[in-house]
C-alpha positions as CSV (number, residue, x, y, z in Angstrom):
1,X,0.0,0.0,0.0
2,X,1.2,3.1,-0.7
3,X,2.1,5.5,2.3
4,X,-0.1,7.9,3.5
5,X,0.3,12.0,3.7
6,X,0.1,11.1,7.6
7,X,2.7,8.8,7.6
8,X,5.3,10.5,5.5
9,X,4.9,14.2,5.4
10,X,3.3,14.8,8.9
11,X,4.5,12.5,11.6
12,X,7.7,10.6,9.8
13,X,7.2,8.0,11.7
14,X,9.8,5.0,11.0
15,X,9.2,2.1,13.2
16,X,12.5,0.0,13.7
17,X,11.6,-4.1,14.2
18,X,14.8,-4.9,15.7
19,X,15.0,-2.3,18.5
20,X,15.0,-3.3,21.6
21,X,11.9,-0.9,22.4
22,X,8.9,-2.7,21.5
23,X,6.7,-1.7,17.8
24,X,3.8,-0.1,19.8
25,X,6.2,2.0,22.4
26,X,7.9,3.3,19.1
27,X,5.0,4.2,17.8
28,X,3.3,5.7,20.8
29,X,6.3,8.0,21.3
30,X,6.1,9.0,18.1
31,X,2.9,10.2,18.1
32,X,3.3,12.0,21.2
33,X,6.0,13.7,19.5
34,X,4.1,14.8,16.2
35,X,1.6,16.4,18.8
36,X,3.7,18.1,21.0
37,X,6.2,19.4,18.0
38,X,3.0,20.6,16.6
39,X,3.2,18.2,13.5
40,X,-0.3,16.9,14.2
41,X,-2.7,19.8,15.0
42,X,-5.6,19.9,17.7
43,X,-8.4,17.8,16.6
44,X,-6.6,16.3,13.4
45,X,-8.0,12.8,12.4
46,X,-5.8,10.2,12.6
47,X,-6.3,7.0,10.9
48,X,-8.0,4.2,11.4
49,X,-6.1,0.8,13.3
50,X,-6.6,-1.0,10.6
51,X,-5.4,1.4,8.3
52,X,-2.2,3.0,10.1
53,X,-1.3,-0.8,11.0
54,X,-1.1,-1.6,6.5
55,X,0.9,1.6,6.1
56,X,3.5,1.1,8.5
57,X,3.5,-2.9,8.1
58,X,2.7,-4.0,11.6
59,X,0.3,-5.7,13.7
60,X,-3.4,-4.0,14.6
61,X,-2.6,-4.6,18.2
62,X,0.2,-2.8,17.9
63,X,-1.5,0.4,16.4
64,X,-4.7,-0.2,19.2
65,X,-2.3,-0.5,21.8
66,X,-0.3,2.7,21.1
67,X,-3.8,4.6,20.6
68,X,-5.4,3.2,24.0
69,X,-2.2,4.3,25.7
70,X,-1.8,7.9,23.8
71,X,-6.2,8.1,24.3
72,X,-5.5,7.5,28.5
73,X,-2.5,10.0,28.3
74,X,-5.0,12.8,27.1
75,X,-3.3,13.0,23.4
76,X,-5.9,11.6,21.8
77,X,-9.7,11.8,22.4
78,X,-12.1,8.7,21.1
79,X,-14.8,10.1,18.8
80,X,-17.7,7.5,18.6
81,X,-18.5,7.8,14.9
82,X,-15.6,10.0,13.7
83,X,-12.4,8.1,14.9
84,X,-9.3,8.8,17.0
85,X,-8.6,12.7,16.9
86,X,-6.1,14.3,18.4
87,X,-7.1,16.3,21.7
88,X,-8.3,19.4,21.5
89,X,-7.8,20.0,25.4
90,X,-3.8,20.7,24.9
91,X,-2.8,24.2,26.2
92,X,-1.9,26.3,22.6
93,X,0.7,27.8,25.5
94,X,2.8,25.1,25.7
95,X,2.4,24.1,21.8
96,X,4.0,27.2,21.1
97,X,7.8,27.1,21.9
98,X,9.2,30.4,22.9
99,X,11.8,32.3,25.4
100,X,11.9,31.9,28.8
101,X,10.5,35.0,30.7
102,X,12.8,36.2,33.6
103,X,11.8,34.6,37.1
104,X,9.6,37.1,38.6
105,X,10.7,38.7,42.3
106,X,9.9,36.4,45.2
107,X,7.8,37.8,48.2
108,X,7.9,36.8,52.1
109,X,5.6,35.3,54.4
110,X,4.5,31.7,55.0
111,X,2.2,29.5,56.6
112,X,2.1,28.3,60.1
113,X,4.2,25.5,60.9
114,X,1.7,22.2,60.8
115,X,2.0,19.0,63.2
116,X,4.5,16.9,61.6
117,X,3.1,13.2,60.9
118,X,4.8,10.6,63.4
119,X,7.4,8.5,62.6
120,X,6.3,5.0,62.5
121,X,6.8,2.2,64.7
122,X,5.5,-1.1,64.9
123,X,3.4,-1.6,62.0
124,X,0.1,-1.8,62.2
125,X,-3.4,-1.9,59.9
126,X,-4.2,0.5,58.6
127,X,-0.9,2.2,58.3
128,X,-0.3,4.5,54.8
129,X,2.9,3.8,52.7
130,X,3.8,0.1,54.5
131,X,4.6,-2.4,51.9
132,X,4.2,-5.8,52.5
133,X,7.2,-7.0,54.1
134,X,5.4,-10.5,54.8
135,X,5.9,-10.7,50.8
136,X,9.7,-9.4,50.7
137,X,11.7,-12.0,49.0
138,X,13.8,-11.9,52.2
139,X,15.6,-15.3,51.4
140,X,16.9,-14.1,47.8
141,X,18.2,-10.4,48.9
142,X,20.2,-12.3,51.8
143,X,22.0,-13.9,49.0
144,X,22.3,-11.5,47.0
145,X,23.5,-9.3,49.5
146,X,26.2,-12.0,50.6
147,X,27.3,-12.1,47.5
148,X,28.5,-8.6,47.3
149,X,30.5,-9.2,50.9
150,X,32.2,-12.3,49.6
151,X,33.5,-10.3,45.9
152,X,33.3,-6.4,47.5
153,X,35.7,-4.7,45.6
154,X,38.0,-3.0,48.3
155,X,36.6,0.3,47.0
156,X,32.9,-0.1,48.3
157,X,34.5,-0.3,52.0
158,X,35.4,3.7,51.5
159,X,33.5,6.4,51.6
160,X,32.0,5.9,48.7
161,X,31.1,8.5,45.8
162,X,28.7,11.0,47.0
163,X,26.3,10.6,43.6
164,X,25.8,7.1,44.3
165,X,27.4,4.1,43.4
166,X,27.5,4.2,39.4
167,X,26.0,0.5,38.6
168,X,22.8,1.7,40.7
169,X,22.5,4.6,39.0
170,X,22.9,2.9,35.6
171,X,20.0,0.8,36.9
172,X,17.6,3.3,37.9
173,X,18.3,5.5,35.0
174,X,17.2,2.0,32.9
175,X,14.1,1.3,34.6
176,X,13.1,5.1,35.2
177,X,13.3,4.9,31.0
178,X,11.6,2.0,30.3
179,X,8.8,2.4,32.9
180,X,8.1,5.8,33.3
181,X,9.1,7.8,30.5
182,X,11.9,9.3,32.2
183,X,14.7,11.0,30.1
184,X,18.2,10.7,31.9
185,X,21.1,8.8,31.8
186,X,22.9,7.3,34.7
187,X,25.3,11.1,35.1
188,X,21.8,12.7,35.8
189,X,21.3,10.2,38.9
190,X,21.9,11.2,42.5
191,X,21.5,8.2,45.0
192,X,20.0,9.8,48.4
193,X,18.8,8.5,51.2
194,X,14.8,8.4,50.5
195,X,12.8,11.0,49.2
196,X,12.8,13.2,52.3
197,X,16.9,14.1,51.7
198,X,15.9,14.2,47.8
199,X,13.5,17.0,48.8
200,X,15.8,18.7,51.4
201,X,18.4,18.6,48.9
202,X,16.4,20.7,46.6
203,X,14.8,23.0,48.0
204,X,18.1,24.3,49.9
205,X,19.5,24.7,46.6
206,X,17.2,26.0,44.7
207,X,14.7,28.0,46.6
208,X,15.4,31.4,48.9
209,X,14.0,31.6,51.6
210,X,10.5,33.5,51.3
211,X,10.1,31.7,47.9
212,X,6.6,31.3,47.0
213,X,6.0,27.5,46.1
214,X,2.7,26.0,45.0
215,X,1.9,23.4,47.1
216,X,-0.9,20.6,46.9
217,X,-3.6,21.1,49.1
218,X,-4.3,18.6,50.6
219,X,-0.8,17.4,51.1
220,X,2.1,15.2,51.8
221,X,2.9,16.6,55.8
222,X,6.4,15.3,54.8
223,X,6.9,17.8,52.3
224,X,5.2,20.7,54.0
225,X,7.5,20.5,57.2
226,X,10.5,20.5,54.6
227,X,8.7,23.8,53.2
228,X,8.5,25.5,56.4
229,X,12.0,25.0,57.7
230,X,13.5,26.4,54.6
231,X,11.5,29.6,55.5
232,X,8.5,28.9,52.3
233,X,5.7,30.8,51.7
234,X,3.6,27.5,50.9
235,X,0.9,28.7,48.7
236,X,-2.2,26.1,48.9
237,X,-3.2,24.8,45.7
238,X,-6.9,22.8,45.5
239,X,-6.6,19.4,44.5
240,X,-9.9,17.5,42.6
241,X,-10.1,14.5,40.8
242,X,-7.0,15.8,37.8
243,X,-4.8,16.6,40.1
244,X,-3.6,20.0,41.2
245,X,-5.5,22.7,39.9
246,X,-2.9,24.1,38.3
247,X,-4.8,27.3,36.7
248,X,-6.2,28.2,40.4
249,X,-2.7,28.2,41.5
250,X,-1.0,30.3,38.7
251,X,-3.6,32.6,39.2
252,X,-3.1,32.9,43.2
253,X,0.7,33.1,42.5
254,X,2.1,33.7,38.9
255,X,5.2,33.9,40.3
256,X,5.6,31.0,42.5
257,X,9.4,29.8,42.5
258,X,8.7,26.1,42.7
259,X,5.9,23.8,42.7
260,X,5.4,20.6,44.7
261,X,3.4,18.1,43.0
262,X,2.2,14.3,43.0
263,X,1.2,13.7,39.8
264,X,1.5,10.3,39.6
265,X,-0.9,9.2,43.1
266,X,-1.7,12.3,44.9
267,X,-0.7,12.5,48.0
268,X,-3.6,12.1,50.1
269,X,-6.2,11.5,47.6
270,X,-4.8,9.5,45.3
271,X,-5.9,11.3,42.1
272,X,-3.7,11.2,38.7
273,X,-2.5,15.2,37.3
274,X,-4.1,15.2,33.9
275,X,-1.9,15.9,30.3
276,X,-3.6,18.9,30.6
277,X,-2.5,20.6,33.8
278,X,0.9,18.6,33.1
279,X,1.1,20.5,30.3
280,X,-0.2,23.9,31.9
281,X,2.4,23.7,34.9
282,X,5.4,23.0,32.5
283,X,4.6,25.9,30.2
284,X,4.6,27.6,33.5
285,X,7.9,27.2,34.5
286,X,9.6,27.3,31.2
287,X,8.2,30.6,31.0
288,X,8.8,32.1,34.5
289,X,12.2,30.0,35.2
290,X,10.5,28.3,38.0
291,X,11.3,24.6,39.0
292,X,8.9,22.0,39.4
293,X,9.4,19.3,42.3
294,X,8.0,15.8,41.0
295,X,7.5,13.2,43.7
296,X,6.9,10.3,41.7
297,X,5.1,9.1,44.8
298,X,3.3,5.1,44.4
299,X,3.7,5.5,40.3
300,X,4.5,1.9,40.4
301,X,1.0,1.0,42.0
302,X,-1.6,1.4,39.3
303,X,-4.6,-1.0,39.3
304,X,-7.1,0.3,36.4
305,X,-5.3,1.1,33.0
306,X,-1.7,2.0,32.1
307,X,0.2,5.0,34.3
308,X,0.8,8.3,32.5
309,X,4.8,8.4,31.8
310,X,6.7,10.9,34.4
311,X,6.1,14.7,34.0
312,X,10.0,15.0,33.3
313,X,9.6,13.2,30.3
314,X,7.8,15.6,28.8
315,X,10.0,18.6,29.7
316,X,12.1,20.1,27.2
317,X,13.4,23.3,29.2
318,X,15.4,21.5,31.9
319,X,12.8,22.3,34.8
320,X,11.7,19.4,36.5
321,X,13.4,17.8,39.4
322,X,12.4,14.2,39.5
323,X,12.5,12.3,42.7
324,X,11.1,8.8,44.0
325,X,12.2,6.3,46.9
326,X,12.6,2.6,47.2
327,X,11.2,2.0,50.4
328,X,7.8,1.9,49.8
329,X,8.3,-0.4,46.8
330,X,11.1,-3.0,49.0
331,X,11.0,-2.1,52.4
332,X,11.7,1.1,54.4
333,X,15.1,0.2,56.5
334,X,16.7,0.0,53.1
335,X,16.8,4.1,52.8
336,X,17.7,4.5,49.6
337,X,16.1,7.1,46.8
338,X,17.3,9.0,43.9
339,X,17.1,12.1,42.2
340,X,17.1,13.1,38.5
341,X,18.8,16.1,38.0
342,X,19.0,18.4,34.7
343,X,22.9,18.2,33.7
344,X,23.6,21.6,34.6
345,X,22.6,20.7,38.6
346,X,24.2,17.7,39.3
347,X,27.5,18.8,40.2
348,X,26.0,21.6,42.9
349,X,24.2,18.6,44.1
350,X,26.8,15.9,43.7
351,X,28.6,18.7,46.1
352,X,26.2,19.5,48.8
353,X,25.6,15.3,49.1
354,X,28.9,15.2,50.0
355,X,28.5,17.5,52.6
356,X,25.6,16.6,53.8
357,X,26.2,12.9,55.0
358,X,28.9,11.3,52.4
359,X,27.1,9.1,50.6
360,X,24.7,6.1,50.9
361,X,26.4,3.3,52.5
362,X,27.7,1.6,49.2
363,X,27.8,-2.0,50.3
364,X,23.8,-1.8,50.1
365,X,23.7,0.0,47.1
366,X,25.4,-2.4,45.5
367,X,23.1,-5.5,46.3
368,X,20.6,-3.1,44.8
369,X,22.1,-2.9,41.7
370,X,22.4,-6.3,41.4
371,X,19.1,-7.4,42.7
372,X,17.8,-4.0,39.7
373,X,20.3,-5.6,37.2
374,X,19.3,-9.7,37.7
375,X,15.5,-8.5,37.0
376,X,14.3,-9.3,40.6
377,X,12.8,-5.5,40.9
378,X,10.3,-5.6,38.1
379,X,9.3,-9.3,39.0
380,X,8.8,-8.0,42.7
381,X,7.0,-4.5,41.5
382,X,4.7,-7.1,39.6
383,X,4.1,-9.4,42.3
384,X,3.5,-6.9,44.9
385,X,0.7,-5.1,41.8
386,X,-1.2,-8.2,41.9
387,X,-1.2,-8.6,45.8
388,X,-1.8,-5.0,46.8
389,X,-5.1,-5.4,44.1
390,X,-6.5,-8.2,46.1
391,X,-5.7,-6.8,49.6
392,X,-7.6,-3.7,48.5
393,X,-10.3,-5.6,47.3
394,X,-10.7,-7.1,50.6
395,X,-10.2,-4.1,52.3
396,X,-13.0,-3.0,50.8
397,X,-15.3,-5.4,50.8
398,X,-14.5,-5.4,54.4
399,X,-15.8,-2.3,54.7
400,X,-18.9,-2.3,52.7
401,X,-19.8,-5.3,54.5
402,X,-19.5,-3.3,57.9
403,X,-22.0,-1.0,57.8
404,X,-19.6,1.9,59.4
405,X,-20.6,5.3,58.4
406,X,-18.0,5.7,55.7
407,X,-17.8,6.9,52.1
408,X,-14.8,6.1,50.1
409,X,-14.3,5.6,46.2
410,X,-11.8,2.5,45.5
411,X,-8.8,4.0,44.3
412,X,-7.2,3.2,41.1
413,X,-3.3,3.4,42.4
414,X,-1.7,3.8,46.1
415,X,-1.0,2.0,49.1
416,X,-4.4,3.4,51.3
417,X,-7.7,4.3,50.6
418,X,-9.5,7.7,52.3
419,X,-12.4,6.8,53.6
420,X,-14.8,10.4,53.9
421,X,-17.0,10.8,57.2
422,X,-19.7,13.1,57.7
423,X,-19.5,16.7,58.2
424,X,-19.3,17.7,61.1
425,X,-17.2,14.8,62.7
426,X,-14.1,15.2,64.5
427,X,-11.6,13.1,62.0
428,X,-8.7,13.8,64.5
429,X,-10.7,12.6,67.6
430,X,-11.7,9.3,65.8
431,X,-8.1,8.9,64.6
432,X,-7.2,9.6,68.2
433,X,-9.4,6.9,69.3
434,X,-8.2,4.4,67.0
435,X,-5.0,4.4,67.6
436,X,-5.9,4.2,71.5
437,X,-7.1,0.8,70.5
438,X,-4.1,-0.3,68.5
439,X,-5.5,0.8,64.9
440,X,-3.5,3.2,62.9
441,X,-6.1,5.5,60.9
442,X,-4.3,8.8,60.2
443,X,-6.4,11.8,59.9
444,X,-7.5,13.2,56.4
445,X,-7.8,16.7,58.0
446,X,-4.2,17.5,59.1
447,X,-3.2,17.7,55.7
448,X,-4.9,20.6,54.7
449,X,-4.1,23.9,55.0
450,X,-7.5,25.3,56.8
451,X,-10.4,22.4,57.4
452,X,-11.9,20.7,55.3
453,X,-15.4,20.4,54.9
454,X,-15.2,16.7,55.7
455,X,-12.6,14.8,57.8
456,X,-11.5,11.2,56.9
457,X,-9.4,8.5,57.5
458,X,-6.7,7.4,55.4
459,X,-6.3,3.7,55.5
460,X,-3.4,1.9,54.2
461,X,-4.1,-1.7,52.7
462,X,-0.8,-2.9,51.3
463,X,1.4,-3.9,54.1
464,X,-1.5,-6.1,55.8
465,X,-3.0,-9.6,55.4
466,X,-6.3,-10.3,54.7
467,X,-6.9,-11.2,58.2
468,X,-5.5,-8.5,59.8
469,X,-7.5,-6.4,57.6
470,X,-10.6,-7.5,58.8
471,X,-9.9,-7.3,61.8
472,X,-8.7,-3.7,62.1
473,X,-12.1,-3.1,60.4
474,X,-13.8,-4.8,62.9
475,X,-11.9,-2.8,65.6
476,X,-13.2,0.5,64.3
477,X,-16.5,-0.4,64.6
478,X,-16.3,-0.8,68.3
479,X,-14.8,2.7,68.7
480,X,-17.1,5.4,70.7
481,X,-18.4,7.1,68.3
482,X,-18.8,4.5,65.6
């Protein structure tokens, strides 16, 4: 067949068979490129499957996968009757390369210092952000980690290299890549210890104190108490359904120095930041010179449909500091996490790691590469997918079947669900109550900037058998009050 305007003078797409990247990856990047170059307008038609699948000499499959992906990324919109168009929701803003603008002046103030969350102890249901250290392969990582005793070069007994050891960071950069759209290579990889350093770390270097940062409200208490010692003014950004609502924030603060965000899980809520507002924030701060924080917080736990790539894969200007932790995905006393840097910070931050602590004890670091390298990671992120989807599912069916007075949607990614009670109810008291009687039910409240209309619980589900699940359910509804 012969090849289509679409195919040859638009998109140029040319599909390589031997890559290692497979057909319908290729040509779901490619697509994502003709949009965002500008190649394929606003509501163009694209072809049909069948169609683009005879022009390029592949498989349908191939062409419905890269569509379903591209259609739940917000690229394309599904037009019963008219085909696969290309979204007409993307910002014209960030379509339209042009100059930076000069960061606008910062101004002072701040918000008053909120309780910090408390550290955790003994685990217990329902605590947020436990994994399921029942389901560690405890056994293999013991070996693995003998291993690297037995053949340590004499070099990992030293201080160590303050960016990290370099085969983990060749592994991270490799599976940041391949699973979350993440454009690095292993020189744009700091190894820290967990996402609370990796947040530290930036904000002392890139933010004055006063700075104006946008900030996700409800949000992660972590974050916010890092905010406040650096002297923020934390400006409080509504969350819904999308995400951050990133045009209510540019309009409260235009010129905002740095925004905080959880687009991948929001942090409480859970929601997913849309292409749209992804889009609308990055235009943002390639215009203003403003730096965007992305905690890719519980990106690996997605139950319904595939995850939206990273924000930092889709920015060109160098803005995006991209941050994520292992020990919610293997198991918290490892305390090891990682930054992805723009090239031109690395070697301020290579530089204030080393003077902050050294470096991350490189002994572990290296049975993490290995255990990364051997494949052990993705088989364990997949295991621990399928179990955290069944132990929400009886979490809650647990609940449903309990007749508490609770309203909670079943979220689509995370580690906890929130679980809304009625106006007017004391969300702190309850949680005070719960935890009297061993249950750990966090409340919804504290992580808003003023209260919320409605208090709730946030209970975590991962880290917790079945049984114990039930049980803690069972528990709350003896509580006073309940």
């Amino acid at each position: 067949m012969a090849k289509t305007a679409f195919d040859s003078t638009v998109t140029g797409l040319a599909l390589d068979p031997g890559a290692a990247q497979p057909l319908f990856r290729q040509l779901q990047d490619g697509l994502r490129r003709a949009v965002l170059e500008g190649r394929l307008a606003a509501g163009a038609r694209l072809p049909s499957t069948r169609t683009l699948a005879a022009d390029l000499g592949v498989s349908r499959n191939t062409v419905v996968a890269a569509y379903e992906q591209l259609v739940a990324e917000g690229y394309l919109e599904g037009m019963t009757g008219s085909g696969t168009r290309v979204s007409a929701a993307l910002p014209d803003a960030f379509l339209d390369a042009g100059a930076p603008e000069p960061a606008a002046a910062h101004g002072d103030g701040g918000l008053a210092a909120v309780q910090a969350e408390a550290a955790p102890g003994r685990a217990v249901p329902f605590a947020p952000g436990m994994p399921a250290l029942d389901a560690f392969p405890h056994d293999l990582w013991r070996r693995l980690a003998n291993r690297v005793w037995r053949r340590a070069d004499p070099a990992l007994f030293g201080y160590g290299e303050p960016a990290g050891l370099w085969p983990l960071r060749q592994a991270v950069a490799a599976y940041l890549s391949s699973a979350r759209g993440v454009r690095c290579g292993p020189g744009q990889v700091i190894v820290v210890s967990g996402s609370q350093q990796a947040l530290d770390l930036s904000v002392r270097l890139l933010l004055r104190p006063g700075a104006a940062v946008l900030f996700e409200d409800p949000g992660y208490l972590g974050a916010r108490g890092v905010f406040d010692q650096a002297a923020a003014e934390l400006v409080p950004v509504p969350v819904d359904a999308q995400g951050m609502d990133v045009a209510a924030g540019l309009a409260a603060r235009p010129d905002a120095a740095m925004a905080y965000v959880t687009p991948s899980c929001q942090y409480p809520l859970g929601g997913v930041l849309s292409l749209e507002r992804r889009l609308e924030l990055l235009d943002w701060a390639r215009r203003r010179g403003a730096w965007i924080v992305e905690d890719d917080y519980n990106s690996e736990y997605r139950y319904a449909g595939r995850p939206l790539p990273a924000l930092q894969g889709l920015d060109e200007a160098g803005r995006v500091i991209y941050m994520g932790s292992f020990s919610k995905v293997l198991f918290p006393a490892l305390r090891l996490g990682y930054l992805v840097l723009p090239p031109d910070l690395v070697a301020r931050f290579r530089v204030a790691r080393r003077l902050t602590d050294g470096a991350a004890p490189a002994l572990t670091q290296a049975a993490l590469a290995e255990f990364m390298a051997q494949g052990h990671f993705g088989a364990h992120l997949r295991r621990m997918r399928k179990l955290y989807l069944e132990r929400r599912d009886t979490l809650t069916a647990a609940l449903a079947a309990s007749g508490l007075p609770l309203d909670w949607t079943v979220p689509e990614s995370g580690m906890h669900l929130v679980a809304r009670l009625a106006a007017g109810r004391d969300d702190k008291a309850l949680s005070g109550a719960a935890a009297g009687a061993g249950i750990a039910a966090p409340p919804l409240s504290v992580h808003y900037a003023a209260p919320p209309r409605r208090g709730g619980l946030l209970l975590g589900f991962a880290g917790f058998a079945p049984a114990a699940l039930a049980a803690a359910v069972a528990g709350l509804r003896r509580l006073p009050g309940f």
